[in-house]
NUKOLZA-676887 format. One record per residue: chain; x, y, z of N, C-alpha, C in turn. Coordinates in pm, 1 decimal, padded with zeros to 6 digits. Example, Ala and Ser with C-alpha at 12.3 -4.5 7.8 and 13.67 -1.06 7.14 Angstrom:
// residues 2
<node c="A" n_xx="01319.0" n_yy="-00569.0" n_zz="00780.0" ca_xx="01230.0" ca_yy="-00450.0" ca_zz="00780.0" c_xx="01320.0" c_yy="-00330.0" c_zz="00780.0"/>
<node c="A" n_xx="01285.0" n_yy="-00225.0" n_zz="00708.0" ca_xx="01367.0" ca_yy="-00106.0" ca_zz="00714.0" c_xx="01290.0" c_yy="00003.0" c_zz="00787.0"/>
***
This chain:
// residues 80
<node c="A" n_xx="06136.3" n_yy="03982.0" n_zz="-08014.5" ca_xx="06261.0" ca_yy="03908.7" ca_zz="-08024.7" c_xx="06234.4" c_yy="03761.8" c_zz="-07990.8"/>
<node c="A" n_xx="06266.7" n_yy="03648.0" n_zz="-08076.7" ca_xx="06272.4" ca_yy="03563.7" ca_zz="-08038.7" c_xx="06363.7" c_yy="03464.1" c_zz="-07922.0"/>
<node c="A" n_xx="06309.9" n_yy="03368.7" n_zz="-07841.2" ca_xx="06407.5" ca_yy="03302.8" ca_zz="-07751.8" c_xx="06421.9" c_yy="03230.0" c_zz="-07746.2"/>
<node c="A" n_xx="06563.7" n_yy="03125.1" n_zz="-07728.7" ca_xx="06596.5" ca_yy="03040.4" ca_zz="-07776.3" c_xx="06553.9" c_yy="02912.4" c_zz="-07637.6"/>
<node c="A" n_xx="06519.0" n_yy="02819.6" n_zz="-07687.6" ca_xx="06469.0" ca_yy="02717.7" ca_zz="-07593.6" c_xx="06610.1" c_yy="02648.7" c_zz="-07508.0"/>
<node c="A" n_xx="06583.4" n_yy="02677.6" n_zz="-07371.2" ca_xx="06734.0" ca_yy="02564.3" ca_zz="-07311.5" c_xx="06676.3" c_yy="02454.2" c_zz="-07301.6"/>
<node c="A" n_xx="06594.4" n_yy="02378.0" n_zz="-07171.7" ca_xx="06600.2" ca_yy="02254.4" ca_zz="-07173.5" c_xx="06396.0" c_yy="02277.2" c_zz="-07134.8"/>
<node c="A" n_xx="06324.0" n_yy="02256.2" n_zz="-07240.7" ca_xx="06172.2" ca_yy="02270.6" ca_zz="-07247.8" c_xx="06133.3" c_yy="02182.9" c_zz="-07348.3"/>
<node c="A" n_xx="06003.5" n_yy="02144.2" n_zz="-07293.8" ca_xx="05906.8" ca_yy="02105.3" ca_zz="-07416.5" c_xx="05886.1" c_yy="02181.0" c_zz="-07499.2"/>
<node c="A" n_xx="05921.5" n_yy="02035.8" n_zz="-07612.8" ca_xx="05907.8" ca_yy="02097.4" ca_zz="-07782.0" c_xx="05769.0" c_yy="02030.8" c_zz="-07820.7"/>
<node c="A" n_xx="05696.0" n_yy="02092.4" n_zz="-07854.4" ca_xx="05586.2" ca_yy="02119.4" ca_zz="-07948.8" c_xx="05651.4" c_yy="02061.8" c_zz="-08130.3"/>
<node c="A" n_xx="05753.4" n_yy="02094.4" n_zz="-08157.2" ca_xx="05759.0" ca_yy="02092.9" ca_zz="-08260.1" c_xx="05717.4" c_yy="01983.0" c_zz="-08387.9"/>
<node c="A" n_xx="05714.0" n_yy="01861.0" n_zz="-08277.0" ca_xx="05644.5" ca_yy="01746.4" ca_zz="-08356.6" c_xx="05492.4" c_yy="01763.9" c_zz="-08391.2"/>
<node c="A" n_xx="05440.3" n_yy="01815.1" n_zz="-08306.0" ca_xx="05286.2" ca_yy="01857.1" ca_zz="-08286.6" c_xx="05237.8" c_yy="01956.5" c_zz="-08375.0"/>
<node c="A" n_xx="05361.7" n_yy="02054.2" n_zz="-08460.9" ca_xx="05328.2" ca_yy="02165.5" ca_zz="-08598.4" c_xx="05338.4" c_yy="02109.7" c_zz="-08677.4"/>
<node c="A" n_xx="05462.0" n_yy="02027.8" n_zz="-08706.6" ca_xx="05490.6" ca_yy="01939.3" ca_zz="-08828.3" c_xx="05342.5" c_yy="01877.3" c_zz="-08844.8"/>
<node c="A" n_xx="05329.9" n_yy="01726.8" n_zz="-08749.0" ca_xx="05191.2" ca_yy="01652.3" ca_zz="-08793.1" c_xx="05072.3" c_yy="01746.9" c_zz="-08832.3"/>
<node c="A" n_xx="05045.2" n_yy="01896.3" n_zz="-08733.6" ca_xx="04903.2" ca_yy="01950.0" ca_zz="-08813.3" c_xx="04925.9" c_yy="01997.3" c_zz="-08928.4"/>
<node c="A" n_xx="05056.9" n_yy="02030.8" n_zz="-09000.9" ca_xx="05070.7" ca_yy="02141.0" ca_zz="-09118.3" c_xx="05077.8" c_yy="02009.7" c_zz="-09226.6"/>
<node c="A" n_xx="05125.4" n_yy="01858.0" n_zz="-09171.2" ca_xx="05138.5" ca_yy="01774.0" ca_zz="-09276.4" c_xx="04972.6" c_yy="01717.9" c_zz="-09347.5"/>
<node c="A" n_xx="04877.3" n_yy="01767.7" n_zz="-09215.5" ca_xx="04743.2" ca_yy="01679.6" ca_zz="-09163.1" c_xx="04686.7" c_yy="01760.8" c_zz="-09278.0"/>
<node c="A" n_xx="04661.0" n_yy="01897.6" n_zz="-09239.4" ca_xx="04646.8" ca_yy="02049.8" ca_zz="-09365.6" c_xx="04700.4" c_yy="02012.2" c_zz="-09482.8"/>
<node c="A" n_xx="04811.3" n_yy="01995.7" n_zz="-09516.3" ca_xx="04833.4" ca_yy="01918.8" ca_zz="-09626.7" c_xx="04910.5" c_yy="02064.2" c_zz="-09729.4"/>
<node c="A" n_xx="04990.8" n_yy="02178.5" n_zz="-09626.6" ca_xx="05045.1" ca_yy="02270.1" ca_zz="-09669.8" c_xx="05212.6" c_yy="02256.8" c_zz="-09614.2"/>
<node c="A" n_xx="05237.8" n_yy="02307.5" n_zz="-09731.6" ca_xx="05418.2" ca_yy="02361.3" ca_zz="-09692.5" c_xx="05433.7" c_yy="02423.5" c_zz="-09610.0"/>
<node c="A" n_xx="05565.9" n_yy="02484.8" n_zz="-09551.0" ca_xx="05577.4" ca_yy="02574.0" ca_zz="-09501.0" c_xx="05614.3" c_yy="02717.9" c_zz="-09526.7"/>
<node c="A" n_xx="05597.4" n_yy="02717.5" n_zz="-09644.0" ca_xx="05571.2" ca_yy="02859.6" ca_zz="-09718.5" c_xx="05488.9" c_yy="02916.4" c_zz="-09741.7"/>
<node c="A" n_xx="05396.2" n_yy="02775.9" n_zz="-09770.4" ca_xx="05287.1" ca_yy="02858.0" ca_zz="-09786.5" c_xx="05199.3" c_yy="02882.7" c_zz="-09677.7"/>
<node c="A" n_xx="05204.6" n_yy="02784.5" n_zz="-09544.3" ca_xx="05179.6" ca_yy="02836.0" ca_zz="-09456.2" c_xx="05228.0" c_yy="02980.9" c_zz="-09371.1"/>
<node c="A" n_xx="05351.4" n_yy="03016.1" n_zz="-09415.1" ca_xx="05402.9" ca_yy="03132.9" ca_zz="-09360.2" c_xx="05333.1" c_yy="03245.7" c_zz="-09460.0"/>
<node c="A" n_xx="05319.2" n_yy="03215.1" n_zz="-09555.6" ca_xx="05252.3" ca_yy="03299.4" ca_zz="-09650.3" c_xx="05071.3" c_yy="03359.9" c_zz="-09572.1"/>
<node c="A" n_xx="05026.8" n_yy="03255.7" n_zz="-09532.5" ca_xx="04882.1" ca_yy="03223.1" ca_zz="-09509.6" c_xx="04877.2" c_yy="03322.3" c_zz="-09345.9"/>
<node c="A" n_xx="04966.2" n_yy="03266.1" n_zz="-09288.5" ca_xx="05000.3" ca_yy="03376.8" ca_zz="-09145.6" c_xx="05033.4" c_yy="03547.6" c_zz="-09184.6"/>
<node c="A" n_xx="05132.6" n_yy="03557.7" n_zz="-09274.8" ca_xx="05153.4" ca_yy="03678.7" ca_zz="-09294.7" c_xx="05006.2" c_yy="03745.7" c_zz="-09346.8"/>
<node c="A" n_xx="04916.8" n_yy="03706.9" n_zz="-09445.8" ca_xx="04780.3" ca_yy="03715.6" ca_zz="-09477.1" c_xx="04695.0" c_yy="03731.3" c_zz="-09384.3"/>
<node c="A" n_xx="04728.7" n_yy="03672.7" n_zz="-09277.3" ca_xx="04627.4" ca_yy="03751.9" ca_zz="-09169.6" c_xx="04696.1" c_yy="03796.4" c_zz="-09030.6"/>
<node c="A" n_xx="04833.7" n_yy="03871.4" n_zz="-09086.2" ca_xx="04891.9" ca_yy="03996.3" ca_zz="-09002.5" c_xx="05037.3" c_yy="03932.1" c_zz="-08913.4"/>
<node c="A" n_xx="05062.8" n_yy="03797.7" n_zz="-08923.4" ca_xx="05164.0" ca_yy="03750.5" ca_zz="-08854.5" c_xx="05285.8" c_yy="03772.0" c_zz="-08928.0"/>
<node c="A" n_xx="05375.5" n_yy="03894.2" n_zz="-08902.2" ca_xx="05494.4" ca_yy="03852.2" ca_zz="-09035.9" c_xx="05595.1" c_yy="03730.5" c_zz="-08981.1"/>
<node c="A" n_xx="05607.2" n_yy="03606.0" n_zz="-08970.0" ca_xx="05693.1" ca_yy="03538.8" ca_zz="-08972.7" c_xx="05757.9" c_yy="03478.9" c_zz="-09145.6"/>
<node c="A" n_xx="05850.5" n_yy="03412.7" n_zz="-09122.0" ca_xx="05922.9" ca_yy="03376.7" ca_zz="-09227.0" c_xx="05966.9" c_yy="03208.1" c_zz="-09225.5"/>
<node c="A" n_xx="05999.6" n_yy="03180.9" n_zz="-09321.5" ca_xx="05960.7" ca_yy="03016.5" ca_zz="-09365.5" c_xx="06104.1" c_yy="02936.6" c_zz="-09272.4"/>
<node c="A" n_xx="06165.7" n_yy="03004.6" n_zz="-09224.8" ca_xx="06324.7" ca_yy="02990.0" ca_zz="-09178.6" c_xx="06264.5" c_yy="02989.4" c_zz="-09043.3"/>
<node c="A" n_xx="06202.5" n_yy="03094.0" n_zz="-08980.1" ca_xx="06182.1" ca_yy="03103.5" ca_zz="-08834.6" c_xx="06101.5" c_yy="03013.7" c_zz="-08805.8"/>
<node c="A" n_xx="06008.4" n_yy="02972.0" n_zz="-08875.0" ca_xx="05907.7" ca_yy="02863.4" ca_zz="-08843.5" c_xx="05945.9" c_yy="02739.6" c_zz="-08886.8"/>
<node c="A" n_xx="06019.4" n_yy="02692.7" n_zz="-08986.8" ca_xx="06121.2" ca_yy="02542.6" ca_zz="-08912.3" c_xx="06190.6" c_yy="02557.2" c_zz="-08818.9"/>
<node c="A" n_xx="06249.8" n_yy="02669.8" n_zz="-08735.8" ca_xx="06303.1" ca_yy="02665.3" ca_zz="-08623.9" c_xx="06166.5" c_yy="02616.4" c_zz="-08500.5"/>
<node c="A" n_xx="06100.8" n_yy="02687.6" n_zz="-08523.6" ca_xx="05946.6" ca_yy="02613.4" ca_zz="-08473.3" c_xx="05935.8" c_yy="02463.5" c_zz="-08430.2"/>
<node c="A" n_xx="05935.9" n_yy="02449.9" n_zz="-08551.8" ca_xx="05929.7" ca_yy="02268.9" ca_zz="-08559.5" c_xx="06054.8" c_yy="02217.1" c_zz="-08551.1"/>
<node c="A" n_xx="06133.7" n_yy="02268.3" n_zz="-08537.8" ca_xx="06260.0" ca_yy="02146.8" ca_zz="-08502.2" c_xx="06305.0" c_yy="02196.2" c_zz="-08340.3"/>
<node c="A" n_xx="06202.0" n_yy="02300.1" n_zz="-08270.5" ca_xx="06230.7" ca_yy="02312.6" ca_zz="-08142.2" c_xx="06359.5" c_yy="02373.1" c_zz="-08131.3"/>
<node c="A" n_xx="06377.2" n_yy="02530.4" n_zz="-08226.9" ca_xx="06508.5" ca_yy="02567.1" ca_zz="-08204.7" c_xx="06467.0" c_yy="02683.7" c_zz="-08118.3"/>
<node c="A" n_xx="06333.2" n_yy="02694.8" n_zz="-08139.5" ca_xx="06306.9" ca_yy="02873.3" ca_zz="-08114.2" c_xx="06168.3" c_yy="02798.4" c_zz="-08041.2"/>
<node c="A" n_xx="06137.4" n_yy="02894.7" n_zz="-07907.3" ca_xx="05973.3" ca_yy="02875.0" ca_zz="-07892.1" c_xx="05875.7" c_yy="02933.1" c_zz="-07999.6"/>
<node c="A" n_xx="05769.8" n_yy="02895.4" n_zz="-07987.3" ca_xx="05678.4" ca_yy="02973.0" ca_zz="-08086.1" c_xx="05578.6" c_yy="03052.2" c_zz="-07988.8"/>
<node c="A" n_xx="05569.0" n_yy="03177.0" n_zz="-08047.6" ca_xx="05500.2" ca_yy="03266.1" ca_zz="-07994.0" c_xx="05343.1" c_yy="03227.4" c_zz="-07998.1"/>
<node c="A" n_xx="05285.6" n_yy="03293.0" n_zz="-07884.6" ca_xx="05145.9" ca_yy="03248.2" ca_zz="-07867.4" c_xx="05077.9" c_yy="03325.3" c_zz="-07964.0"/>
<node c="A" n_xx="05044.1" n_yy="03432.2" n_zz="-08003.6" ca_xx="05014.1" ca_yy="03481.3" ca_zz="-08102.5" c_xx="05030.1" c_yy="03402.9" c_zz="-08192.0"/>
<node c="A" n_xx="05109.6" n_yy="03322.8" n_zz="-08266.8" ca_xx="05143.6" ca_yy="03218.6" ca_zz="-08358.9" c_xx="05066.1" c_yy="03098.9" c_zz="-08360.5"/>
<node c="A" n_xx="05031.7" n_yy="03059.5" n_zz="-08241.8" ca_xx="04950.2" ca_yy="02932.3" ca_zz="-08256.1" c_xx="04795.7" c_yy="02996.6" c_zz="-08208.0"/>
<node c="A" n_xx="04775.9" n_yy="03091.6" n_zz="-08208.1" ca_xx="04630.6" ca_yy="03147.4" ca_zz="-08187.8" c_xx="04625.2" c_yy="03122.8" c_zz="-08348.5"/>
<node c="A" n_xx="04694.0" n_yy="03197.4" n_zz="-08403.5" ca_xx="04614.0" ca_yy="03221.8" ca_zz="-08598.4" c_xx="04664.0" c_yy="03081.3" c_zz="-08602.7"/>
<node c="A" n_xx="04741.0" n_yy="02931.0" n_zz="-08564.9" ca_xx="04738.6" ca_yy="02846.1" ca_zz="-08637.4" c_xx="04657.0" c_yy="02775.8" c_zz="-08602.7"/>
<node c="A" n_xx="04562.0" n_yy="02789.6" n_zz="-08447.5" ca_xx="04476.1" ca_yy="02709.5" ca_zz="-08477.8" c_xx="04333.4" c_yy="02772.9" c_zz="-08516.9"/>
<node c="A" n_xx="04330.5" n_yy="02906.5" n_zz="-08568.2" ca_xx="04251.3" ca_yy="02914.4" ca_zz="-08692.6" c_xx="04222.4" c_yy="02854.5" c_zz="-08819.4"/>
<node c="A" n_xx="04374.4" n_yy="02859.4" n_zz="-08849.8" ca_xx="04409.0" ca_yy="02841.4" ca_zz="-08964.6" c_xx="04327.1" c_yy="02656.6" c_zz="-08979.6"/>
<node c="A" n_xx="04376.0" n_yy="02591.6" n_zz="-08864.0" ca_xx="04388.0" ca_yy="02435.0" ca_zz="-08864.5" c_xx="04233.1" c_yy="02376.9" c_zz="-08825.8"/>
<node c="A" n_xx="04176.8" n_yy="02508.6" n_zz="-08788.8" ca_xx="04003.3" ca_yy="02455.5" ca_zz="-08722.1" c_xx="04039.5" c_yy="02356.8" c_zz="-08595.3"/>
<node c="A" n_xx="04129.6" n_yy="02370.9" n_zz="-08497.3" ca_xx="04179.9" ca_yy="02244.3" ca_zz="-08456.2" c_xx="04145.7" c_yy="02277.4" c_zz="-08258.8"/>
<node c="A" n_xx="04172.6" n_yy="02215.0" n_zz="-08192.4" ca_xx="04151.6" ca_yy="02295.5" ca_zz="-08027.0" c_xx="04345.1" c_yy="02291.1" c_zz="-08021.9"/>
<node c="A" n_xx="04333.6" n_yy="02350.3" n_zz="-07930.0" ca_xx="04447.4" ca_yy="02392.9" ca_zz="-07871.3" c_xx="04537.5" c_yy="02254.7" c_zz="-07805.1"/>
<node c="A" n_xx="04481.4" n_yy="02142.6" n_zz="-07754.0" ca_xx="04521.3" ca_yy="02049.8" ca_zz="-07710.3" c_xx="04566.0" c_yy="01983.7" c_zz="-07830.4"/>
<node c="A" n_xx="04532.0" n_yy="02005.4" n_zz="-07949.7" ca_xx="04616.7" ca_yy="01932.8" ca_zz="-08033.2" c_xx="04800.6" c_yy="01979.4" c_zz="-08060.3"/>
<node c="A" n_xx="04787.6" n_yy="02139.6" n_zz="-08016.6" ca_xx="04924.0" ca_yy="02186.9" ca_zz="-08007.9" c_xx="05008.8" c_yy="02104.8" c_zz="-07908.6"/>
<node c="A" n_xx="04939.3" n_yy="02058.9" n_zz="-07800.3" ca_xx="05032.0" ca_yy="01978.0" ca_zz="-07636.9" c_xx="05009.4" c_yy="01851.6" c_zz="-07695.5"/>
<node c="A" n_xx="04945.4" n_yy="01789.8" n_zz="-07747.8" ca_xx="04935.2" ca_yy="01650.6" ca_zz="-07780.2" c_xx="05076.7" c_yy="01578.5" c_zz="-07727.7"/>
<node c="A" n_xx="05039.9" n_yy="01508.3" n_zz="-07592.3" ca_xx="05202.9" ca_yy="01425.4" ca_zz="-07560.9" c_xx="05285.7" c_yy="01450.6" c_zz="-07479.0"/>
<node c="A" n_xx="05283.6" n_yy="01608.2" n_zz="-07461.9" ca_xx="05356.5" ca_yy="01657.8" ca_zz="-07420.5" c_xx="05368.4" c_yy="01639.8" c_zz="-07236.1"/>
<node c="A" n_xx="05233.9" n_yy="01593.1" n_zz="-07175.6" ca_xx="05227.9" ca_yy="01596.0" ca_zz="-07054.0" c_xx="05300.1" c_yy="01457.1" c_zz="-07003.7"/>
<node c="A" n_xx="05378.3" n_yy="01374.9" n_zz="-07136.8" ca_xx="05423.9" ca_yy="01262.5" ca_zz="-07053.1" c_xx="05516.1" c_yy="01253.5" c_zz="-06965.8"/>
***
């Protein structure tokens, strides 16, 4: 079940820039997750990025597969 964020750091600027960096939608990135076992959907994951919903850790394990990227690029900022 997803949960809804009250007053937390959003990440969500930090998915947008890597998925824009990748140079994929967000379909087809949801497509690319479901492909290796994540079923999310293209709706739940702009909630992602606009910081409506947290994103599950499982979720950013396969994205920073997906992105070849370290994990500090997910916090990028965030410690200000």
């Amino acid at each position: 079940m997803e949960q809804k964020i009250r007053v937390d750091l959003n990440m969500g600027d930090n998915l947008r820039r890597l998925r824009d960096e990748f140079g994929i939608s967000q379909e087809k990135l949801c497509a690319e997750l479901q492909r290796r076992g994540c079923d999310i959907g293209r709706t739940t994951y702009a909630k992602y990025e606009s910081g409506e919903l947290n994103i599950k850790i499982s979720v950013i394990v396969l994205l920073k597969k997906i992105y070849n990227c370290s994990y500090d690029d997910f916090f990028l900022g965030l410690d200000k």
